[in-house]
N, C-alpha and C positions, 0 to 999 in steps of 0.2 A: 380513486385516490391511491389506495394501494397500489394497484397494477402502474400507476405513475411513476410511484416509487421504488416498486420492484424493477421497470425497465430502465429508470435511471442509474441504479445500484450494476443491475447487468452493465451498462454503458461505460461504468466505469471502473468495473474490474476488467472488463475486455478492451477498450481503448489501453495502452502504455501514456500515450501522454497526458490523457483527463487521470489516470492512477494516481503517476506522480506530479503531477499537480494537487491532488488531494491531499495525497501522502505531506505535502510540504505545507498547502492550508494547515493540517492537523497538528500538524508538529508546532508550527509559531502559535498558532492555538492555544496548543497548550506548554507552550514555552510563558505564553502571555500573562494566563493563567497562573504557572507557578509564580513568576514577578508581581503579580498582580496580592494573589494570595498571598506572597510571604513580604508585603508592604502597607501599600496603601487601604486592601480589606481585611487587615486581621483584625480591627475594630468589627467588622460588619459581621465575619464570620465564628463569631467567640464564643455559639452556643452549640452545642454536639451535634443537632439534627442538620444546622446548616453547612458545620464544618464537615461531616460524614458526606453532605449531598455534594458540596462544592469538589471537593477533592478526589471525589467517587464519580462526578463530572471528568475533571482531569485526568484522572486515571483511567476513566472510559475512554476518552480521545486520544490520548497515548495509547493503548490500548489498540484501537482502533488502526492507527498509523501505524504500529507494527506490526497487524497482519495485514495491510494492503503491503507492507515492505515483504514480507514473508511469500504471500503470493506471489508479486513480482520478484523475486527470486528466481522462483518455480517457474515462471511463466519464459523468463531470459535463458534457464539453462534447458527448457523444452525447445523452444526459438534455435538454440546451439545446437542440441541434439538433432533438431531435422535438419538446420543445413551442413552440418556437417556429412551426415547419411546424404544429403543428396549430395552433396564435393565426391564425395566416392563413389557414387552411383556414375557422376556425372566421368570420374579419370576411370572405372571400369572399362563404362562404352568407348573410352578414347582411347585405351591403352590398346595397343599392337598385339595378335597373337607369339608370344616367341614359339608356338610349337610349330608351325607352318614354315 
């Protein structure tokens, strides 16, 4: 079970498009969460332990969604960084000698 969920977790920090696809579940998540929270369950959640848990929920899923946003950062300006090394690698070999 673990290792299931370890290779899913790999899956989807290295795919970009399962990332931000999660990244976007997590967010309406807990977009839904806060609406949900500050309406229709403030009755439900009105004693300490569950307001601590509910909100400590939310703020783990936000949480969450801003380091897959953080990684995928890092992960688009490494993506930049090699191609552009290879754009130069690639007009080095092309470039003419002018000393000849």
């Amino acid at each position: 079970m673990l290792r299931m969920i370890l290779l899913m977790t790999r899956g989807i920090i290295l795919d970009p498009r399962s990332r931000r696809w999660t990244m976007f579940v997590l967010i309406v998540a807990a977009l839904l969460m806060v609406f949900a929270g500050s309406t229709f369950l403030t009755p439900v959640i009105n004693t300490p332990w569950t307001f601590i848990g509910y909100w400590g929920a939310c703020a783990w899923i936000t949480f969450a969604a801003l380091l897959l946003a953080v990684w995928d950062i890092i992960m688009v300006r490494v993506a930049a960084r090699q191609h552009r090394r290879a754009l130069e690698k690639q007009i080095r070999e092309e470039k003419p000698d002018d000393h000849a």
